[in-house]
C-alpha positions as CSV (number, residue, x, y, z in Angstrom):
1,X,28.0,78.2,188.2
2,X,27.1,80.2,185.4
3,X,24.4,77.2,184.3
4,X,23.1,77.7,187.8
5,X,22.9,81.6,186.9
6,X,21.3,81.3,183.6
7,X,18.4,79.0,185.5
8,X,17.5,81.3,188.2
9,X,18.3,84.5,185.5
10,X,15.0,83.1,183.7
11,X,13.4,82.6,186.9
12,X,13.4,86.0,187.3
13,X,16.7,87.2,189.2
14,X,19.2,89.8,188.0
15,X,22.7,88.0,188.0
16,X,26.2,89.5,188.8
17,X,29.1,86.9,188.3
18,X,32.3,87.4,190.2
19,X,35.1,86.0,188.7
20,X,38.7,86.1,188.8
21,X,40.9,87.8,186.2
22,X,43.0,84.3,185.5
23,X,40.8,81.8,183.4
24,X,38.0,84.1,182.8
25,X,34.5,83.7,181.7
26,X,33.5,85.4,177.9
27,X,30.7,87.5,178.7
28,X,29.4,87.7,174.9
29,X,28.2,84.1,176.2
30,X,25.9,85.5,178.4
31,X,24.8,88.9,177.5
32,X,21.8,89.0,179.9
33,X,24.7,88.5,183.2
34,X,26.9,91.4,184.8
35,X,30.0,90.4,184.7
36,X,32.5,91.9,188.2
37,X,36.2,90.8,187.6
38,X,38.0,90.6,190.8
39,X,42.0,91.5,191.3
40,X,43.2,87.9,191.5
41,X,47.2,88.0,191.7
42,X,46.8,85.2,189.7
43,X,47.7,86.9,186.3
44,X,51.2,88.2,186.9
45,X,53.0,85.3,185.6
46,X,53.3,83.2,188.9
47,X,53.9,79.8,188.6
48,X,51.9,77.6,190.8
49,X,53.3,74.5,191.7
50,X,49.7,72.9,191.0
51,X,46.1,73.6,190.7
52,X,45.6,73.2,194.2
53,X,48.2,75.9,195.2
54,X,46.3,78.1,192.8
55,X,43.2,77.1,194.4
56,X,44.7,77.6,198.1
57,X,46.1,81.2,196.5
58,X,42.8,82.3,195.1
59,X,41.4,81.9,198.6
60,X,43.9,84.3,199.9
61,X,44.1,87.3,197.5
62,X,40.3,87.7,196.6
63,X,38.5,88.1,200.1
64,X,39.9,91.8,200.2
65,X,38.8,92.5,196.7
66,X,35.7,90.9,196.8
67,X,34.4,92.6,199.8
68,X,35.9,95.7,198.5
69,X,33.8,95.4,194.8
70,X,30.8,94.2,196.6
71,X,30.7,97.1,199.2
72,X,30.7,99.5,196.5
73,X,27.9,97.8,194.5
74,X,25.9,97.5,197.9
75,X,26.2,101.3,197.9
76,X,25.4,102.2,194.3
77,X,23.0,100.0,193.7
78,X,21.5,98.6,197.4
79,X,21.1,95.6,198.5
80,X,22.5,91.9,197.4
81,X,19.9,89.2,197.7
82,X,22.0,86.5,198.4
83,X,25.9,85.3,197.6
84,X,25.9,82.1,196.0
85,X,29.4,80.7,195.8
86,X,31.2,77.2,195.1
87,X,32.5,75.5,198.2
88,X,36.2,75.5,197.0
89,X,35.9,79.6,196.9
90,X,35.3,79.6,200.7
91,X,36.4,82.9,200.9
92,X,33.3,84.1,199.4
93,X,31.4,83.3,202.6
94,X,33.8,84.7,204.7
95,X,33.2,87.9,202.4
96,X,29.3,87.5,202.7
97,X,29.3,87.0,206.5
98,X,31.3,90.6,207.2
99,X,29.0,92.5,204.0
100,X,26.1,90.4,206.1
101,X,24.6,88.7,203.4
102,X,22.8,85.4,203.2
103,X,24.8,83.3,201.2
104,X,24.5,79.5,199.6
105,X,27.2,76.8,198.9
106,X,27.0,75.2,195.7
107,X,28.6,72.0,194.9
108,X,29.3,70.7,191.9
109,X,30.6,66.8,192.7
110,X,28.6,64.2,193.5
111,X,27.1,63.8,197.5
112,X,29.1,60.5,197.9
113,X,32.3,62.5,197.4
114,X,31.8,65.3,200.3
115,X,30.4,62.0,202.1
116,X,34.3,60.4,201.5
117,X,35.7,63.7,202.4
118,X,34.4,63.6,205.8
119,X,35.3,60.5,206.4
120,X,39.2,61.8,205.9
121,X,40.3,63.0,209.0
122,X,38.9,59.3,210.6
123,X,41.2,57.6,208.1
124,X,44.4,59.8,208.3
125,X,44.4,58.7,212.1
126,X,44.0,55.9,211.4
127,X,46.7,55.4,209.1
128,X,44.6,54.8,206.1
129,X,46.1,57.6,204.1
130,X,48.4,58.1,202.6
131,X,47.5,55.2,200.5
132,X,49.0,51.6,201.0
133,X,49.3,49.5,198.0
134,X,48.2,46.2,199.6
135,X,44.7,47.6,200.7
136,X,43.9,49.7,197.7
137,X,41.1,46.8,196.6
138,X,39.8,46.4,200.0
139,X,36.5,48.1,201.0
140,X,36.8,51.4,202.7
141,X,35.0,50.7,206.0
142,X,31.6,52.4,206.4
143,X,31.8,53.7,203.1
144,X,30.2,51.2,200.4
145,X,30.5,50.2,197.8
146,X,34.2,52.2,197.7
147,X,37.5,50.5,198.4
148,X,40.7,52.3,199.1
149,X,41.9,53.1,195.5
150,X,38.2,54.8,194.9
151,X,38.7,57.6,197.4
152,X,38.3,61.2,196.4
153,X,42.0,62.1,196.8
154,X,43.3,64.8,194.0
155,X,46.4,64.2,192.2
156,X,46.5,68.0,190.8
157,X,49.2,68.5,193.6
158,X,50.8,67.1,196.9
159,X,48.8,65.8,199.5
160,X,49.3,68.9,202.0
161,X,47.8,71.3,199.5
162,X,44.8,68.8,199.1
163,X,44.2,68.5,202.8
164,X,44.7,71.9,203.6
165,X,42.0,72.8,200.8
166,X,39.5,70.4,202.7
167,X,40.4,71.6,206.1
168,X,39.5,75.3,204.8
169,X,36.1,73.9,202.8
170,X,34.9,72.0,206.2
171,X,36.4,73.1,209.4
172,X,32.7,75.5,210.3
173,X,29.9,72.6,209.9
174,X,27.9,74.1,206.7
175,X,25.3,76.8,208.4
176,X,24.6,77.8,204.7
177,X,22.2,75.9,202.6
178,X,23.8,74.0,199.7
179,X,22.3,73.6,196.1
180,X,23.8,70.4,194.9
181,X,23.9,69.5,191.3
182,X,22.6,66.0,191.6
183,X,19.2,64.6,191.7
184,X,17.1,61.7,194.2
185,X,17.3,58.9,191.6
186,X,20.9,59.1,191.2
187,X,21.9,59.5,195.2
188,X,18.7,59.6,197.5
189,X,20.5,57.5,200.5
190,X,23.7,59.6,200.0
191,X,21.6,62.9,200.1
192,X,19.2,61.5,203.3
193,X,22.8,60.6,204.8
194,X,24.5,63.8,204.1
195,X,21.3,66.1,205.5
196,X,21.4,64.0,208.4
197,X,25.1,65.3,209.1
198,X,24.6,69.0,208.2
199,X,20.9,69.6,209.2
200,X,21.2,72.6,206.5
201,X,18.8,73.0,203.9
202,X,19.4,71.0,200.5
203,X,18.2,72.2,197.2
204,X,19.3,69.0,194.4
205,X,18.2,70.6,191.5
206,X,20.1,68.4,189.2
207,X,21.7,67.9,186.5
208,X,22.2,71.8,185.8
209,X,22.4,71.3,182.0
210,X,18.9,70.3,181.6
211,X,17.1,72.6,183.3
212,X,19.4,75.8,182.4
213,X,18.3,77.6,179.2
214,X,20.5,76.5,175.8
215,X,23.9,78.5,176.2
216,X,27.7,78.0,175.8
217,X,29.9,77.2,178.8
218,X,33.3,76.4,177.8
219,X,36.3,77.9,177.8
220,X,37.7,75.9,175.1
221,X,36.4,77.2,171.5
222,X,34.7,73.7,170.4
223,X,34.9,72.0,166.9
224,X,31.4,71.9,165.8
225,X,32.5,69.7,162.4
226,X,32.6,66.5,164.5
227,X,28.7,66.2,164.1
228,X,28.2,66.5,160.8
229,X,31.0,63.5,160.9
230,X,28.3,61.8,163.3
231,X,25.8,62.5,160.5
232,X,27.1,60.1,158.5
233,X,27.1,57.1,160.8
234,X,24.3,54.6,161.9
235,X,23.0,54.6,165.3
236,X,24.5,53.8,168.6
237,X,27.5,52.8,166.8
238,X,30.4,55.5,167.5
239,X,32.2,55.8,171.0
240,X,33.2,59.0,171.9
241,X,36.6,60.0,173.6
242,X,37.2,62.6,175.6
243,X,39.1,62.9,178.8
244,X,38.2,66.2,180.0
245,X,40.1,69.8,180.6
246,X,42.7,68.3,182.8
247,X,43.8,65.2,182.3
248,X,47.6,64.6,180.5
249,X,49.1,61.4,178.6
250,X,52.5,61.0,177.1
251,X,53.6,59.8,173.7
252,X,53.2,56.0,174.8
253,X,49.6,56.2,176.5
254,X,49.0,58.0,173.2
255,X,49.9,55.2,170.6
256,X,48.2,52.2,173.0
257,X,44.9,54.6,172.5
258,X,45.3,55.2,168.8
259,X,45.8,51.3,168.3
260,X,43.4,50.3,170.9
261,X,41.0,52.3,169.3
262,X,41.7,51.6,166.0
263,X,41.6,47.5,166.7
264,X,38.0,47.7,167.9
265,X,36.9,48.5,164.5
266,X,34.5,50.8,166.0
267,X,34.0,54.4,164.5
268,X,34.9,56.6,167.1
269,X,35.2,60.6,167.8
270,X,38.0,61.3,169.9
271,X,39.1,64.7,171.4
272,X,42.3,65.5,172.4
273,X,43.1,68.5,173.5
274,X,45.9,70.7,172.7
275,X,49.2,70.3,175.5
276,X,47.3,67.4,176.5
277,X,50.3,65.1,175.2
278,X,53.4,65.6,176.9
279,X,56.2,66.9,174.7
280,X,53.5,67.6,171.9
281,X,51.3,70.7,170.7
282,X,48.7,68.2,169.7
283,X,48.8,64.8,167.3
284,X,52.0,65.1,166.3
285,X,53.2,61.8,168.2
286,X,50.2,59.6,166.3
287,X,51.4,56.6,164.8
288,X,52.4,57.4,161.2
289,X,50.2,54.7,160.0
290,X,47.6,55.5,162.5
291,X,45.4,57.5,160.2
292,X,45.4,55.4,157.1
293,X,44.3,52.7,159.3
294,X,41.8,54.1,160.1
295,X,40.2,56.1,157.5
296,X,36.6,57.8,157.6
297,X,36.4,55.5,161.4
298,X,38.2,58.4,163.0
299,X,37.3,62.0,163.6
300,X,40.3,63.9,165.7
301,X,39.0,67.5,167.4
302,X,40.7,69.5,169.8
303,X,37.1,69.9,171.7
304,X,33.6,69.0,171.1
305,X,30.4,70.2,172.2
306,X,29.8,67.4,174.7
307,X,26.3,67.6,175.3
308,X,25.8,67.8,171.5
309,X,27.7,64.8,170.8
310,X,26.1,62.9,173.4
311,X,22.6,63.4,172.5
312,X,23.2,62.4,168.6
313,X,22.0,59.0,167.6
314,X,24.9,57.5,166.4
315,X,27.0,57.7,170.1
316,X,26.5,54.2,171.4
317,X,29.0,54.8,174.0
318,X,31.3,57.4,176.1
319,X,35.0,56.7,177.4
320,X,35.7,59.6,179.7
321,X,37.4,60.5,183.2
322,X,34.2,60.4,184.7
323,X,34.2,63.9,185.8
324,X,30.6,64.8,187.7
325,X,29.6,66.7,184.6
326,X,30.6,64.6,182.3
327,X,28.8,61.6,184.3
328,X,25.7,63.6,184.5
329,X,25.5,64.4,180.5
330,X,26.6,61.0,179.3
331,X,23.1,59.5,182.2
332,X,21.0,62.2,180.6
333,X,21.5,61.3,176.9
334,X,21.2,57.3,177.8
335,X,25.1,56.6,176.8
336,X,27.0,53.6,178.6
337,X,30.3,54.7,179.7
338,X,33.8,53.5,179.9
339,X,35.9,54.9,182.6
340,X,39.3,56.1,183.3
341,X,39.5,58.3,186.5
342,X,42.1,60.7,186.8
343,X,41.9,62.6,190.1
344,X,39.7,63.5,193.2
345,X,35.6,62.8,192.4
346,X,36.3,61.1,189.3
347,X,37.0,57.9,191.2
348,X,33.9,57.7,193.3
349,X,31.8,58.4,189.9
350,X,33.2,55.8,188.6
351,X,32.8,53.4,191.4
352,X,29.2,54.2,191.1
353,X,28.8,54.0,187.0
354,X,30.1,50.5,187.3
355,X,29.3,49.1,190.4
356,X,26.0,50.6,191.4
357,X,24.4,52.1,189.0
358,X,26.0,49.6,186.5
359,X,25.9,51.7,183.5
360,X,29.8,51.3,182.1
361,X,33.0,49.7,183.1
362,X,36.5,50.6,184.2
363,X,39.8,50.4,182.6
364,X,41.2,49.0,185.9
365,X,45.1,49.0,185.5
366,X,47.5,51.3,186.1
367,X,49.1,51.9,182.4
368,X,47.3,51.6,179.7
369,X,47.6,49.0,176.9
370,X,46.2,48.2,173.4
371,X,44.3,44.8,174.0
372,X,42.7,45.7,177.1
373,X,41.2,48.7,175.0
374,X,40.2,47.3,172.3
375,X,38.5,44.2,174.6
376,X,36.4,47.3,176.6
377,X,35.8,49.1,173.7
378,X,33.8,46.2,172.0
379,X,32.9,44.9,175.2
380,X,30.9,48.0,175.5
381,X,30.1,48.7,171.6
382,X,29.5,45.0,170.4
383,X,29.1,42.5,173.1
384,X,25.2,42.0,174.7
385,X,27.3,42.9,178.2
386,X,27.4,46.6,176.5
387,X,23.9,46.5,175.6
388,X,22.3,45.8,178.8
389,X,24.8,48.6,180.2
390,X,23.0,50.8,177.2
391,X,19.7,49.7,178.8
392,X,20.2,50.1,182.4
393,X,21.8,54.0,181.0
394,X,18.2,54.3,179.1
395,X,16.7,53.2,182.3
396,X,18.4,56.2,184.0
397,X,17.7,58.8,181.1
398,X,14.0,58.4,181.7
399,X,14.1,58.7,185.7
400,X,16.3,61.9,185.1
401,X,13.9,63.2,182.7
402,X,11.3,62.8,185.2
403,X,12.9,64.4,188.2
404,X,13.3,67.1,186.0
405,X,10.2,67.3,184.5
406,X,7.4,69.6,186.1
407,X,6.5,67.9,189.9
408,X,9.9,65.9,189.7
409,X,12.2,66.1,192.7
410,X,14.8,68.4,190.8
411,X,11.8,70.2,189.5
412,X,10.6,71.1,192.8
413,X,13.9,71.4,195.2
414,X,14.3,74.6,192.4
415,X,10.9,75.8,192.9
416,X,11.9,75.9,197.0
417,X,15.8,77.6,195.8
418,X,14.0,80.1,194.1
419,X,11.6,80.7,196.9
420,X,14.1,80.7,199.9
421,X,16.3,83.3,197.5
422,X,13.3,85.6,197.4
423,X,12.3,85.2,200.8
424,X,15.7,87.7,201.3
């Protein structure tokens, strides 16, 4: 959201960001935005029994607030072009629609994912979900090339939550137009399928990070020292690691990653991030021999600056959770991936990295272990397998570079966002 406010902000637009008081953004990164924090009830020290009920909860004590702040900068400073608000903040249009302002849904997963999602309440009635264990490899019908164990379902809480979340997001067919953050070489037949089922206007000015002006985005404080490590090494030979924000292991997974890692005799940048290991404030359950095995071949950081690390020579290769940004930034820079889905999107990405696109491969079973790391690691990093991944991903870079190069497809679906915002 705030990339997609920094590209129409040099487009011309003044930009107010409504945000919630829990988890919120640092406005010193973005001097040129006004910044309107909402009463949340999400800062009193409630404990949520997952991200989901803090998602369903959002929904419910911001509308009030949100109208309320947005009436009274309606009145002291006139009128609000247009509300532009991400899909799982549905309250926002329910907000715009009483203030009656136009208002936009942004979405920030991949078009085959909202494709799965509507596809849900077919399967639940059909007895599809919950999941069954014998069908997880069979292919979800009408929904190639995913099989069971591939769908979008979120493990960040109990299945109720989930479904109630989608029920909320989808239960008005979209009469808003959508700005999707994904572009027509990645998913043209998924966007001409999806258009087909909304007949709303679609603006995929994708991937948000290459057309959006330089600027910081994180809300973890990132360890810039990790490149000057890359500095030192030769190219395309270091895989990083990083699993993203959510994402959890305990001390077990930990130690089959160190020696996994460390077996491959690859050079390798790996971030893990603080609480991230159960029972552990950060590294502290390592091996004790771990890091004299592995010398000047290892960098440890708490967080990097992704899209930093990815574009530097010497990354030959990205292990991740496949998270739609993180998929996006790893295509742009050229990087073959190895994946490890977590939750929700992250399994469809993946699905598509390995199987269609065919630019990295999964870590298929269910716990992970040493030797099947260290076999994908130099699968990816070593083998002439990895290297025709690493062309197919070069492939990719230069088709995204096009679409979002002046006349490409992302190029122009911005041209026509910018031009439906000021036809307001």
């Amino acid at each position: 959201m705030l990339q997609l406010g920094a590209i129409l902000h040099s487009r011309g637009f003044s930009i107010t960001v409504a945000h919630t008081q829990y988890n919120s953004p640092d406005p010193s990164n973005h001097p040129d935005f006004s910044f309107l924090p909402i009463p949340d009830g999400l800062s009193d020290g409630q404990n949520f029994a997952s991200l989901l009920n803090l998602v369903l909860a959002a929904n419910v004590n911001c509308e009030s607030p949100l109208r309320e702040c947005l009436a009274e900068k309606q009145e002291q400073h006139g009128d609000i072009a247009c509300i532009i608000h991400d899909i799982t903040m549905y309250f926002a249009e329910a907000v715009a629609n009483h203030l009656k302002v136009p208002s936009i849904n942004l979405v920030t997963s991949n078009v085959s994912t909202t494709i799965a999602h509507n596809a849900f309440p077919s399967l639940l009635e059909k007895g599809h979900i919950p999941l069954q264990g014998s069908t997880l490899h069979d292919p979800v019908p009408e929904l190639h090339p995913l099989r069971f164990k591939d769908l979008p379902i979120s493990r960040l809480g109990d299945l109720e939550a989930f479904f109630q979340i989608l029920v909320n997001m989808y239960k008005k067919k979209f009469s808003s137009p959508i700005i999707w953050n994904t572009m027509d070489c990645l998913e043209q037949s998924s966007l001409t399928q999806r258009q087909q089922q909304l007949q709303v206007p679609f603006f995929p000015i994708g991937p948000l990070h290459k057309l959006a002006p330089p600027s910081s985005s994180s809300l973890l404080e990132e360890d810039s020292s990790c490149i000057t490590w890359l500095d030192k090494h030769s190219p395309k030979s270091v895989i990083y690691v990083s699993w993203g924000s959510l994402a959890c292991m305990d001390a077990k997974d930990l130690a089959e990653v160190a020696w996994g890692l460390a077996n491959s005799n690859q050079p390798f940048l790996w971030v893990v991030r603080p609480g991230s290991v159960r029972g552990s404030q950060w590294i502290e359950q390592l091996p004790e021999t771990f890091m004299d095995t592995v010398g000047e071949r290892c960098h440890i950081v708490k967080w990097a600056p992704q899209k930093e690390v990815l574009g530097h020579r010497a990354v030959g290769g990205f292990w991740s959770h496949c998270g739609w940004n993180s998929t996006l930034e790893s295509i742009s820079e050229g990087v073959p991936m190895i994946c490890r889905p977590y939750s929700g999107d992250q399994r469809v990405n993946t699905r598509y990295i390995s199987h269609v696109w065919k630019v990295g491969l999964e870590l298929e079973s269910d716990e992970l272990e040493r030797v099947e790391i260290e076999r994908a690691v130099r699968r990816l990093m070593v083998d002439g397998e990895g290297e025709e991944m690493r062309q197919r991903a070069m492939e990719l870079k230069e088709k995204v570079d096009i679409c979002t190069s002046e006349g490409g497809s992302s190029n122009r679906a911005l041209k026509e966002l910018v031009e439906y915002i000021s036809s307001f």
